[in-house]
RODO-2510 file (C-alpha; in nm, 4 decimals, decimal comma):
residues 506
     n   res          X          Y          Z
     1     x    17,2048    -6,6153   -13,2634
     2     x    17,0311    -6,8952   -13,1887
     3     x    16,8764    -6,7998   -12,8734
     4     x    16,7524    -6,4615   -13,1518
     5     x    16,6190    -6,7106   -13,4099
     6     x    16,4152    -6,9133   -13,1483
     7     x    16,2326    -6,5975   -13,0216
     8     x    16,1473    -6,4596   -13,3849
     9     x    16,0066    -6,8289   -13,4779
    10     x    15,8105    -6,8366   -13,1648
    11     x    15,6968    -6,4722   -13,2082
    12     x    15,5431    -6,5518   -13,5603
    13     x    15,4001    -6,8513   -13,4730
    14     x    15,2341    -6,6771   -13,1922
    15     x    15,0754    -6,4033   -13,3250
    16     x    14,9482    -6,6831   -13,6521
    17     x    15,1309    -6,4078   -13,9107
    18     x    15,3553    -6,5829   -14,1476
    19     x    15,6399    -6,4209   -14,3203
    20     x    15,4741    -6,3544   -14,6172
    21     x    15,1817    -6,1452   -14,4281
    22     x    15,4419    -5,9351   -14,2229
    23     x    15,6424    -5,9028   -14,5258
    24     x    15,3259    -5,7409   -14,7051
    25     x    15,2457    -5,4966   -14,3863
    26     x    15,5979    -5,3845   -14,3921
    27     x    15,6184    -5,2350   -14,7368
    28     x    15,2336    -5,1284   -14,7377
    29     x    15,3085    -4,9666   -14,3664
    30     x    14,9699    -5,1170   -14,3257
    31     x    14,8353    -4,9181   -13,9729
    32     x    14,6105    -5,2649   -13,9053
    33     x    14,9172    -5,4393   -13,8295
    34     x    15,0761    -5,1113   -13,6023
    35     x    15,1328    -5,2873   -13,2289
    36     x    15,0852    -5,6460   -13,3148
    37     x    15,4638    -5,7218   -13,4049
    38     x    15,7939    -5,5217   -13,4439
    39     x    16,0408    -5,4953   -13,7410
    40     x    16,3937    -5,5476   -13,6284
    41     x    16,7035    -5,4347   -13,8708
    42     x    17,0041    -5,5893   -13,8566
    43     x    17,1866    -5,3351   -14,0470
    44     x    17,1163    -5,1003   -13,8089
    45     x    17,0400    -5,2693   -13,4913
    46     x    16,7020    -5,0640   -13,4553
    47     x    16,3374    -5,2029   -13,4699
    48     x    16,0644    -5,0132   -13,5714
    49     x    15,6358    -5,0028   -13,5611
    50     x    15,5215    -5,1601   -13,9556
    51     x    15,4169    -4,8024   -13,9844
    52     x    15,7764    -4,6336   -13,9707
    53     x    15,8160    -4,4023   -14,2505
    54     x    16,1561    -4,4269   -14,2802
    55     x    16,3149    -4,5746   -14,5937
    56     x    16,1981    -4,9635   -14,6461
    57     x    16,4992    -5,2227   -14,5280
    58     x    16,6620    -5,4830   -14,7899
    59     x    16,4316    -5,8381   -14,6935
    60     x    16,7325    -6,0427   -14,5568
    61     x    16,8191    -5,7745   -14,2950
    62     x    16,4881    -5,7693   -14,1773
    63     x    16,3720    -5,9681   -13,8511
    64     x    15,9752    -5,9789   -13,6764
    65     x    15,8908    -5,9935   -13,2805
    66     x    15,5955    -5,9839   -13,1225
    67     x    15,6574    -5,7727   -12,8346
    68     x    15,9045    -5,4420   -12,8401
    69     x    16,0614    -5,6139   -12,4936
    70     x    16,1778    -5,8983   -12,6871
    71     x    16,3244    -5,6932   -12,9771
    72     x    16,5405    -5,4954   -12,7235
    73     x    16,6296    -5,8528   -12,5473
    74     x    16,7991    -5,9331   -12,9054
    75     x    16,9875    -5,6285   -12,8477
    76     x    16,7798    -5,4109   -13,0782
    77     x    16,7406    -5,0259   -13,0032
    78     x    16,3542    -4,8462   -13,0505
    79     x    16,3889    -4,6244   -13,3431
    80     x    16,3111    -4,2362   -13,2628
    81     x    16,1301    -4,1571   -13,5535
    82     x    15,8239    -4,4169   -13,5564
    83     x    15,7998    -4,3920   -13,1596
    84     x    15,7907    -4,8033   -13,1137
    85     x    15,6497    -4,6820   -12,7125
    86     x    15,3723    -4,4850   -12,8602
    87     x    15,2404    -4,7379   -13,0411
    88     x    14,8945    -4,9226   -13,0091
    89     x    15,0366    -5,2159   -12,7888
    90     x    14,9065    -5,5704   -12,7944
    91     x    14,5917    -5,6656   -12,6140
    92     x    14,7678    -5,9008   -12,3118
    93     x    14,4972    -6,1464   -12,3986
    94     x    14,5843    -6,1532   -12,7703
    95     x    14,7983    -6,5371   -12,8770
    96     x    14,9345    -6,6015   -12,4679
    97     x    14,7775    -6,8021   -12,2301
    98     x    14,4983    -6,7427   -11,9146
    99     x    14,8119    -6,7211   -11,6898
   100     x    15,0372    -6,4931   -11,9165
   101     x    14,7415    -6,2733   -11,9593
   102     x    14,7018    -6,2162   -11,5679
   103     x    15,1259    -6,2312   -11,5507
   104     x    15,0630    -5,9390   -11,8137
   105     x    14,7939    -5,7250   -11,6131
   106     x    14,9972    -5,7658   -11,2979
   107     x    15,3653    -5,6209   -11,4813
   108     x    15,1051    -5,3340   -11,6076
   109     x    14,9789    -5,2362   -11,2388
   110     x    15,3314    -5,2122   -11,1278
   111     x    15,3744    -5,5526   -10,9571
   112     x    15,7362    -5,5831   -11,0299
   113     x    15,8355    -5,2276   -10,9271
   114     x    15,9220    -5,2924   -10,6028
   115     x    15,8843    -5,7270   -10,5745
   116     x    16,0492    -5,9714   -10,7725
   117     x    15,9288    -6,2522   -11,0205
   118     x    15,9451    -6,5368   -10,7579
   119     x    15,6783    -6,2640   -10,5536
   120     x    15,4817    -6,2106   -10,8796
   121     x    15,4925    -6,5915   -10,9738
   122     x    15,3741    -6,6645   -10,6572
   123     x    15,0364    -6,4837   -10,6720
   124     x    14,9976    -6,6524   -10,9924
   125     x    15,0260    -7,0152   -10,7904
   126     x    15,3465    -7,1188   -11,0053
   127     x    15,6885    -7,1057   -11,0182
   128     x    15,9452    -6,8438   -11,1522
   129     x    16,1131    -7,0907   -11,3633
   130     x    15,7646    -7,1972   -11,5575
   131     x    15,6809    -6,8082   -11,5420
   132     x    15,9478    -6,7704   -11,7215
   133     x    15,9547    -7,0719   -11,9655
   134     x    15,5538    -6,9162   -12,0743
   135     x    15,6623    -6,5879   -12,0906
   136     x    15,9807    -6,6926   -12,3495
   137     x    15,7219    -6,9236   -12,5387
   138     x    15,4206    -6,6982   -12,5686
   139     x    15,5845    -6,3085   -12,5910
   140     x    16,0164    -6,4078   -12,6360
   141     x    16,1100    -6,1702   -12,3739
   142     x    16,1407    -6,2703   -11,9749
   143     x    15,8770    -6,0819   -11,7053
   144     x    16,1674    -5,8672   -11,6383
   145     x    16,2576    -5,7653   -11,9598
   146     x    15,9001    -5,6943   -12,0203
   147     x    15,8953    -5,4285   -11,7094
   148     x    16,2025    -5,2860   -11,7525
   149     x    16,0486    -5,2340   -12,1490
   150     x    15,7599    -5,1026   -11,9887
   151     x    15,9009    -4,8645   -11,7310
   152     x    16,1823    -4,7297   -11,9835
   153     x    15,9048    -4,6651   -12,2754
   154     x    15,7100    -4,4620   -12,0709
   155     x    16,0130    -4,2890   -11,9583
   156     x    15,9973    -4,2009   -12,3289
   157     x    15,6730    -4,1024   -12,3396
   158     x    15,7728    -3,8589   -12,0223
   159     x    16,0353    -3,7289   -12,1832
   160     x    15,8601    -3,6167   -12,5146
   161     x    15,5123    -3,5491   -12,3596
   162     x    15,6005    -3,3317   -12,0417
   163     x    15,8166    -3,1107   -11,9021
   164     x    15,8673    -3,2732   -11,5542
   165     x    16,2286    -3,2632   -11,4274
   166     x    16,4583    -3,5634   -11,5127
   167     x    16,3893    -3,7195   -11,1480
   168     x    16,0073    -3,6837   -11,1344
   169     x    16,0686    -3,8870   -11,5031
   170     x    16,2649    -4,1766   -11,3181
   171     x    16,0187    -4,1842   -11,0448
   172     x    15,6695    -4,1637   -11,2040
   173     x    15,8620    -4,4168   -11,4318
   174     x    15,9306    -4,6848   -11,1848
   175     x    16,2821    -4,6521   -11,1761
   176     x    16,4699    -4,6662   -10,7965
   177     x    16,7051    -4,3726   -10,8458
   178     x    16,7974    -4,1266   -11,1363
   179     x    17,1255    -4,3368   -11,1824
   180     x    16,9724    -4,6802   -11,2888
   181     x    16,7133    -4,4168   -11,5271
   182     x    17,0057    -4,2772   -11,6414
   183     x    17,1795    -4,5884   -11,7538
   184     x    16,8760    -4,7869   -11,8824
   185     x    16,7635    -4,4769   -12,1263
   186     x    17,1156    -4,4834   -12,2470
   187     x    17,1695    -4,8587   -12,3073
   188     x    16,8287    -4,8494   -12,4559
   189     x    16,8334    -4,5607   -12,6750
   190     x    17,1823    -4,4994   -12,7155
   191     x    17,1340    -4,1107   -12,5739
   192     x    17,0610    -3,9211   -12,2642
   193     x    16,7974    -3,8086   -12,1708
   194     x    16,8623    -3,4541   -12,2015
   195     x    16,9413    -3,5750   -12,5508
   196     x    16,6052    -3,7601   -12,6144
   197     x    16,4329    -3,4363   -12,4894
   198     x    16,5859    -3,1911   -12,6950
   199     x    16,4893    -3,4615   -13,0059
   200     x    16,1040    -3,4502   -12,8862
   201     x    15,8595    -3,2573   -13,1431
   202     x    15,6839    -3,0627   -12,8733
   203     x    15,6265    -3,0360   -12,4892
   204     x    15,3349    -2,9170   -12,2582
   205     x    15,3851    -2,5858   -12,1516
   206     x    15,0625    -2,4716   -12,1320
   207     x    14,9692    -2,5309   -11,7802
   208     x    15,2313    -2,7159   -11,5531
   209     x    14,9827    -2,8700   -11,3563
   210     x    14,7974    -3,1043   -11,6479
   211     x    15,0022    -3,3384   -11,7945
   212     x    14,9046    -3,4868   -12,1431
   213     x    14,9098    -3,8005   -12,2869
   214     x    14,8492    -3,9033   -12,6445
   215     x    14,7037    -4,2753   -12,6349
   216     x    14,7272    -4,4690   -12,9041
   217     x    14,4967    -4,6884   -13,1034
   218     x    14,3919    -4,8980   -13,3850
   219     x    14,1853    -4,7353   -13,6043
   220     x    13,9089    -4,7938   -13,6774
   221     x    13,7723    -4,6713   -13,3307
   222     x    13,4250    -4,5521   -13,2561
   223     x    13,4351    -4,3188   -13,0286
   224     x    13,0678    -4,1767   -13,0460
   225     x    12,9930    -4,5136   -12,9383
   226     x    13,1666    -4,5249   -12,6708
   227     x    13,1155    -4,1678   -12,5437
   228     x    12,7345    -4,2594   -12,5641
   229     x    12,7472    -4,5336   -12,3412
   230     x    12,9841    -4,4151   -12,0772
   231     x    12,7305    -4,0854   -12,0887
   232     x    12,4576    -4,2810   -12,0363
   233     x    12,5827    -4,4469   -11,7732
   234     x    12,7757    -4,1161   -11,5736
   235     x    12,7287    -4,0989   -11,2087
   236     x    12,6654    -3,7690   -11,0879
   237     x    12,9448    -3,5413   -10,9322
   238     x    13,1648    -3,8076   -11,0461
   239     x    13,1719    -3,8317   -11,4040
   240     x    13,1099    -3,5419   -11,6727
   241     x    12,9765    -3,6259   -12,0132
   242     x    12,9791    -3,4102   -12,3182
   243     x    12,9848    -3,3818   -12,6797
   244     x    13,2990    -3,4444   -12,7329
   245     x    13,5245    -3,5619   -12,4043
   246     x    13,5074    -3,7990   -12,0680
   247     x    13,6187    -3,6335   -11,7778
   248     x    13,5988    -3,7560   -11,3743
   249     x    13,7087    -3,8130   -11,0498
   250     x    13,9978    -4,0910   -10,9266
   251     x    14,1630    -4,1559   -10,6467
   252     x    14,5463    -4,3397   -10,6361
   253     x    14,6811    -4,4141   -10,2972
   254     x    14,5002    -4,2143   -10,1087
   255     x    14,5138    -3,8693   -10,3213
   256     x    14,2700    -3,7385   -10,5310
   257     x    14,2760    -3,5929   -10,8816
   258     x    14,0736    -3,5601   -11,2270
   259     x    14,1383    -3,7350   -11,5681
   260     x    13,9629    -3,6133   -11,8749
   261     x    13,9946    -3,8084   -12,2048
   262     x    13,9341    -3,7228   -12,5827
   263     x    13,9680    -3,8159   -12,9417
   264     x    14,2365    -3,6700   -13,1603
   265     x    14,0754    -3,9015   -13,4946
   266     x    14,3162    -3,7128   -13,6919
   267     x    14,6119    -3,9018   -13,4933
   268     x    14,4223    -4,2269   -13,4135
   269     x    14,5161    -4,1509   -13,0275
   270     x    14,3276    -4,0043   -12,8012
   271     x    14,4202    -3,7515   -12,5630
   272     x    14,4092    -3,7850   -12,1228
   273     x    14,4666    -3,4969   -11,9375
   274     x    14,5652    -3,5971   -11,6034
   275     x    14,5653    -3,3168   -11,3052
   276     x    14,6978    -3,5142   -11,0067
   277     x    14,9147    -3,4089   -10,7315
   278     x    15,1831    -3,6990   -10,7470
   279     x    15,3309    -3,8284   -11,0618
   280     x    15,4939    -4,0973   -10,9551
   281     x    15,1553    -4,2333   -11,0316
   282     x    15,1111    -4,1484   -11,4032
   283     x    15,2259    -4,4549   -11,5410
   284     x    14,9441    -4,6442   -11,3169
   285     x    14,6671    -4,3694   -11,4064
   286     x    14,8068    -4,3904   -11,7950
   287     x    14,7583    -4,7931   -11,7933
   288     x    14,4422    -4,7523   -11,6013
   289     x    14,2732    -4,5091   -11,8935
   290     x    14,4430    -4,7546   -12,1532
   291     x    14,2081    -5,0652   -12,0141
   292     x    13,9142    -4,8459   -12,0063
   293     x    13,8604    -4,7399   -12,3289
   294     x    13,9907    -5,0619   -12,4930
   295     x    14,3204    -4,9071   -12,6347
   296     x    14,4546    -5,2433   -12,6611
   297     x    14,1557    -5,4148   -12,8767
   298     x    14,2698    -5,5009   -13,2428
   299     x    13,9192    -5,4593   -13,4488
   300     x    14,0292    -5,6550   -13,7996
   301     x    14,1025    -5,9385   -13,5934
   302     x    13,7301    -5,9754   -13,4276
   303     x    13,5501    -5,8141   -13,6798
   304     x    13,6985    -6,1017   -13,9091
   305     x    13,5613    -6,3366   -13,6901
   306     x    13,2607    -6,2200   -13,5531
   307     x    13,1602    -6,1407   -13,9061
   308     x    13,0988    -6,4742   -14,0500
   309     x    12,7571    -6,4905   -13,8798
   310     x    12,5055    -6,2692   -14,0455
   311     x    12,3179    -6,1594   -13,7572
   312     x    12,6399    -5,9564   -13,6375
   313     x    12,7433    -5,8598   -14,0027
   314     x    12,5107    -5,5773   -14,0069
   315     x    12,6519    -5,4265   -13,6570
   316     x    12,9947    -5,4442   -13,7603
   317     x    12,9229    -5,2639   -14,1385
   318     x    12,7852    -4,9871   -13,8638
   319     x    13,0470    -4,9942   -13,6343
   320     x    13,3663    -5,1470   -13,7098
   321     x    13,5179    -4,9420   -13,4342
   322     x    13,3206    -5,0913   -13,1756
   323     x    13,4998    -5,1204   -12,8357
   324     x    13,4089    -5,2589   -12,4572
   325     x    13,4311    -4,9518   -12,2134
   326     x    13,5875    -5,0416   -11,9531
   327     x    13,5528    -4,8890   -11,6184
   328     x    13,7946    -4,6602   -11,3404
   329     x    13,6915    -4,8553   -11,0677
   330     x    13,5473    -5,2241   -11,0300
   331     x    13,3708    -5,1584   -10,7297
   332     x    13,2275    -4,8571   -10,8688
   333     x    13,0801    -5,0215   -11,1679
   334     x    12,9840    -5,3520   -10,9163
   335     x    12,7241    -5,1185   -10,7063
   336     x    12,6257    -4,9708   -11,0432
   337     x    12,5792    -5,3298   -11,1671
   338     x    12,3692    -5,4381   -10,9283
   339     x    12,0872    -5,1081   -10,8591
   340     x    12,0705    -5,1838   -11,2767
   341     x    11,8947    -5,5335   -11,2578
   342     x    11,5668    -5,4061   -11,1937
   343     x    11,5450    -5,0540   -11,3242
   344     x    11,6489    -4,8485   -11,6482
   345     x    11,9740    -4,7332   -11,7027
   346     x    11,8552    -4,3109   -11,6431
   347     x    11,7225    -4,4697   -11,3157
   348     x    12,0384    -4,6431   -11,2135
   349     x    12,2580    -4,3543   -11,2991
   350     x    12,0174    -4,1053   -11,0916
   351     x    12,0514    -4,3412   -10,7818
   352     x    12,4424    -4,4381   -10,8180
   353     x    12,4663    -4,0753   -10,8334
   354     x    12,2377    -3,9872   -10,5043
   355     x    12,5067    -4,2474   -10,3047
   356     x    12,7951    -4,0879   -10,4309
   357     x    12,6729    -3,7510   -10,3089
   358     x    12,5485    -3,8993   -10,0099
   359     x    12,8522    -4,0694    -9,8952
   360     x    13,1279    -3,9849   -10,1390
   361     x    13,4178    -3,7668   -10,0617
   362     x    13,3560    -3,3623   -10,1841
   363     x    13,6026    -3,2326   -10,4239
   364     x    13,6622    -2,8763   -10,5510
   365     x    13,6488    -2,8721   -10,9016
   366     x    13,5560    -2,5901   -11,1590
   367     x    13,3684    -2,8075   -11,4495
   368     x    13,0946    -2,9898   -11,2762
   369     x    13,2917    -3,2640   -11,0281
   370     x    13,2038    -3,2720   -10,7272
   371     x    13,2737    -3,5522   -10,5500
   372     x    13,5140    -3,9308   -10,4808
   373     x    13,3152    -4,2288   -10,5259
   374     x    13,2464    -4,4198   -10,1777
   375     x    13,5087    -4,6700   -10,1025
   376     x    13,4220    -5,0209   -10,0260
   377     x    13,4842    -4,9412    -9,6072
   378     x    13,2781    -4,6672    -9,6602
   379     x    12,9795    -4,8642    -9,8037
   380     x    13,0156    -5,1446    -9,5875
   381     x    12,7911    -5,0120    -9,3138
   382     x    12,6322    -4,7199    -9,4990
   383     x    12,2453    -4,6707    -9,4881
   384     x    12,1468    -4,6593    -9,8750
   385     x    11,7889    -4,6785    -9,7954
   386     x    11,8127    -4,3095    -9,7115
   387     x    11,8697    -4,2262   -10,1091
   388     x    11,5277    -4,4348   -10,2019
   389     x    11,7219    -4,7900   -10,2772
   390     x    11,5133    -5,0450   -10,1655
   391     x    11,6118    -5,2684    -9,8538
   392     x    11,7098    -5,5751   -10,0459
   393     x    11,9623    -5,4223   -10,2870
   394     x    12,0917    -5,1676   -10,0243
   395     x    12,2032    -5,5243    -9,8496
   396     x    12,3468    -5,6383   -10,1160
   397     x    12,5532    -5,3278   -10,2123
   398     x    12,6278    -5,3587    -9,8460
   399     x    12,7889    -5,7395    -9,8399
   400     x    12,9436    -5,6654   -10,1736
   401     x    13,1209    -5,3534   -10,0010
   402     x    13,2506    -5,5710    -9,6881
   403     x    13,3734    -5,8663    -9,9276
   404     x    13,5780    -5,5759   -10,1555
   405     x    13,6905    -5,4162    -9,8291
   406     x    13,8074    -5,7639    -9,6546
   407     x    14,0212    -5,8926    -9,9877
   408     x    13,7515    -6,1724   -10,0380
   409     x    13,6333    -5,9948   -10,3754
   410     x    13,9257    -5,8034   -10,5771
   411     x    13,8722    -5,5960   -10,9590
   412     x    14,2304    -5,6544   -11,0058
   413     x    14,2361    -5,6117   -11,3479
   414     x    14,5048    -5,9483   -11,3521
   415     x    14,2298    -6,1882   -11,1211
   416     x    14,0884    -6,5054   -11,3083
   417     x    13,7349    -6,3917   -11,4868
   418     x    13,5357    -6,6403   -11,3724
   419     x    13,6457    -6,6855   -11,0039
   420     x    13,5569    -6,3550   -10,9600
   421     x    13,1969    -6,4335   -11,1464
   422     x    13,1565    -6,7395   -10,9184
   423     x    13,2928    -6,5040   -10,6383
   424     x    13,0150    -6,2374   -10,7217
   425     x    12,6704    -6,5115   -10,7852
   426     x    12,7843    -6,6585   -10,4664
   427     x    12,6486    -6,2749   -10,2931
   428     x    12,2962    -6,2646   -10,2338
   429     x    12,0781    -6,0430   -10,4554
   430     x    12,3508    -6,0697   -10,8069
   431     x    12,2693    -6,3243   -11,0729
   432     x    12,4198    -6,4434   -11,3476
   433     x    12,4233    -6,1380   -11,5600
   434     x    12,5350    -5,9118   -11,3339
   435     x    12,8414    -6,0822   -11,2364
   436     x    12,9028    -6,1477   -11,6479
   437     x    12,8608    -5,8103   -11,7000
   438     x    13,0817    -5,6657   -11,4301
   439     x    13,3882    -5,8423   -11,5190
   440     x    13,2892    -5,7498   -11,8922
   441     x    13,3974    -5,4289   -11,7787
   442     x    13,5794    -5,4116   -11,4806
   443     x    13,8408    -5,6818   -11,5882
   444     x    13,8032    -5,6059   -11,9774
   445     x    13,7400    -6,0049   -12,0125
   446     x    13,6540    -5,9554   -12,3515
   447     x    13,4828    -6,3561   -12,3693
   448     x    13,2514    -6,2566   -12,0454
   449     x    12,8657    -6,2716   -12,1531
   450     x    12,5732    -6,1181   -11,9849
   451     x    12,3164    -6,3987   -12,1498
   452     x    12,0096    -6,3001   -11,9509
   453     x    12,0162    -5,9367   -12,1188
   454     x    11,6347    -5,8890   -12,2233
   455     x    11,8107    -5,6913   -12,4977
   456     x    12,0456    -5,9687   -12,5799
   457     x    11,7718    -6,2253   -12,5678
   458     x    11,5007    -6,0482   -12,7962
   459     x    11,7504    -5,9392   -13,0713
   460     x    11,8551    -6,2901   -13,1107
   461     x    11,5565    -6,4095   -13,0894
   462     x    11,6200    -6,6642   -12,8161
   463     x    11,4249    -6,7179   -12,4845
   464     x    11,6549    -6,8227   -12,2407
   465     x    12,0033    -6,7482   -12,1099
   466     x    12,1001    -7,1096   -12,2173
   467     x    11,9362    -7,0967   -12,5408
   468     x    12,1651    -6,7779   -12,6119
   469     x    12,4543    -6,9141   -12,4576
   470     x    12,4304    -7,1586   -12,7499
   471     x    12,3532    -6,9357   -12,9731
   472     x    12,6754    -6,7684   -12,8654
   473     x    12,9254    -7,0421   -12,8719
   474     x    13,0448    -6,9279   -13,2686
   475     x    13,1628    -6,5916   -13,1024
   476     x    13,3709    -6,7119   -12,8475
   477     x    13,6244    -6,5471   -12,7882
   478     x    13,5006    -6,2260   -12,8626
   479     x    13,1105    -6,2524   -12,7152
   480     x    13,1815    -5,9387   -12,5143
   481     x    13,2160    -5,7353   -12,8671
   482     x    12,9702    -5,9419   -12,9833
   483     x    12,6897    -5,8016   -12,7018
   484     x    12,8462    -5,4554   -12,7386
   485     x    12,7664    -5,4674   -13,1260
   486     x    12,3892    -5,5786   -13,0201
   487     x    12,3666    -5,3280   -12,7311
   488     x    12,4308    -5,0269   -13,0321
   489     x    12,1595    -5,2440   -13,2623
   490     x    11,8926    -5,1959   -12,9402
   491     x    12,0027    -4,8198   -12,9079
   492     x    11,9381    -4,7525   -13,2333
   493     x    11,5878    -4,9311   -13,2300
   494     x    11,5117    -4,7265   -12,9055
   495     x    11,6492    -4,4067   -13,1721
   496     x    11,4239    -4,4943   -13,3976
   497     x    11,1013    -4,5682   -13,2123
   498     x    11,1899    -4,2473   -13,0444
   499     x    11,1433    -4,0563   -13,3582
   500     x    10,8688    -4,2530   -13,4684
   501     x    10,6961    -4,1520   -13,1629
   502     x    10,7670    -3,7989   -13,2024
   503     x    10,6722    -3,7795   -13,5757
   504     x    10,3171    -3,8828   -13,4632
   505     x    10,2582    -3,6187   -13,1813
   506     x    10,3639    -3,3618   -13,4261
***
């Protein structure tokens, strides 16, 4: 018990709720607060998301954690009615440290499937035993206990989402053999699997070779917004843009499928259909589409902030959903990055677009995609003059592409932010606000800051990069919201002068 005690001090401490605030989210079932801790019963032995409809628990059985791993640690089981593996999930950069958040990204691309925490620890440059001590004082639950969390919840999700056989589940899952599946959805959920199936509310029948996925968020979440500026921004062949949904291209280990992603408002989830040949890679592609459209992002808590100064108070009445789009691919979004310094975003599309079909891989597919993006290798040596990029920036796509392709340069979403900024200005031919920029979006840093945007600079009304850099410093940590919220202020200026424009000529 004491051991239990320690964790749920250190989990409220953590996340700077008191008892009083969690108290208040319980009863209300206050959806602001779904993801960001965990209500544990001790009359039952179940924990459940603050939005559980089930019948309200007496105060002194109740106990809080932070993270669903460190709930079932205590020996608590998830409850089957308020899904605790569907919910929202906690930011890994929300309350833990630079090196928990990487530890975090790291567990989430699978690096403790097949290695061990000394292994994982050691890419980090410390030892197990701290490892561990940070991951006890920031989330109460060991890196193990936070994979095996991890691989059993989306086990769940598996189970109540698809119809895949019990040993594709254990597999795509990250579990070694149907046995240890077996066992772990038992301890954990105190039924089989067959059981947990037969419990789930519905199951994709419609076409066995899509699965689907619904993804859950915070609400608010504006999705126009972000469907606007990954539209603007689609490559050719490679993504598809509409309306109403995101669909594109990836590539996992050397096989090729197509993702395509939507909003189900009514649910505050949005739905990704996957259609790819192997699914012992779901729970990578699943993670993968989580980081890019900022699943993770809890809105009161930067609005709140960001909101005390009143040039951003305006943005955020307008958009209190705003999110960071993330992107598939780093590399992807790097080349993008850098044909965008000197021409307009239409322009940059048009010629990302031309390379892909140029040198991308051809797919067969029946709604408009048409092709892989390039790889680094196959960049490396390519001739992008031939698609009308000029000599200096085909160079630089080209050393960018060897440095990706040697290991020198990684997008790994769990790599220290501003190495890989330094790693990027050190190139010839990107500056400061490229390299800002890409790990804005490539490693959802969500402190990065492209300060030279002319946009940036002339809606603050600054002239410099260091003048807005100061101007900045009251936003940390959140300046990457921050420039997203001005980016949607200069689009709807552009909107407007657009119209104005066209009211005259008529």
């Amino acid at each position: 018990m004491t051991n239990f005690r320690r964790r749920h001090a250190l989990s409220l401490g953590i996340m700077n709720l008191d008892q009083r605030t969690c108290d208040e989210a319980r009863r209300s079932r206050d959806a602001r607060f779904d993801g960001r801790f965990f209500i544990a019963v001790t009359s039952t032995g179940i924990y459940c998301r603050p939005i559980c409809p089930a019948r309200t628990a007496k105060d002194e059985n109740v106990r809080y954690f932070q993270t669903a791993a460190a709930a079932e640690a205590a020996g608590f089981r998830p409850c089957l009615r308020c899904r605790p593996e569907a919910s929202p999930g906690t930011p890994a950069w929300l309350g833990t440290s630079g090196l928990v958040s990487r530890a975090l990204r790291l567990i989430s691309d699978g690096a403790l499937d097949d290695d061990g925490v000394e292994c994982l620890a050691g890419r980090l440059g410390v030892t197990a035993r701290h490892l561990r001590r940070l991951f006890l004082q920031h989330l109460g639950a060991t890196p193990l206990e936070i994979a095996m969390t991890r691989r059993v919840h989306f086990a769940k999700k598996l189970l109540d989402e698809t119809t895949l056989a019990f040993s594709h589940v254990a597999f795509a899952a990250g579990f070694a053999s149907v046995r240890r599946f077996n066992d772990q959805i038992r301890r954990t959920f105190g039924r089989t699997p067959t059981e947990l199936r037969r419990l789930a509310r519905c199951h994709a029948v419609a076409d066995p070779e899509c699965y689907r996925f619904r993804l859950a968020y915070r609400p608010p979440y504006d999705w126009n917004a972000v469907l606007n500026f990954l539209g603007a921004r689609a490559i050719a062949g490679v993504e598809v843009v509409n309306e109403s949904c995101y669909r594109r291209t990836i590539m996992v280990d050397g096989k090729n499928g197509t993702i395509a992603v939507s909003n189900l408002e009514s649910s505050s989830a949005l739905c990704l259909e996957v259609r790819f040949p192997d699914p012992r890679s779901l729970l990578f592609i699943v993670e993968r589409v989580r980081r890019m459209f900022d699943l993770g992002a809890d809105p009161a808590i930067f609005g709140e902030y960001l909101c005390a100064d009143p040039l951003l108070q305006e943005p955020l009445a307008k958009h209190p959903g705003i999110r960071t789009p993330g992107a598939w691919d780093g590399f992807e979004l790097a080349v993008w990055s850098v044909l965008d310094q000197q021409t307009s975003v239409h322009a940059s599309a048009m010629f990302v677009g031309q390379i892909a079909s140029m040198f991308g891989f051809p797919v067969t597919d029946s709604k408009g995609l048409s092709r892989l993006f390039p790889t680094p290798a196959q960049l490396a040596g390519a001739t992008i003059e031939h698609v009308g990029v000029v000599p200096a920036r085909a160079e630089t796509i080209r050393c960018l592409a060897r440095n990706v392709a040697q290991g020198s340069i990684t997008f790994s979403s769990w790599v220290d932010g501003k190495a890989v900024v330094e790693a990027l200005k050190a190139l010839p031919g990107i500056d400061d606000w490229t390299a800002e920029y890409i790990v804005m979006r490539a490693l959802g840093e969500p402190d990065a800051f492209p300060s030279g945007d002319p946009a940036l600079l002339r809606l603050t009304g600054n002239r410099t990069p260091l003048e807005l850099n100061r101007r900045a410093e009251g936003w940390r940590p959140w300046r990457a919201y921050a420039a997203m919220l001005l980016w949607q202020e200069a689009d709807y200026e552009a909107l407007g002068t657009k119209h104005a424009q066209t009211a005259r000529l008529n």
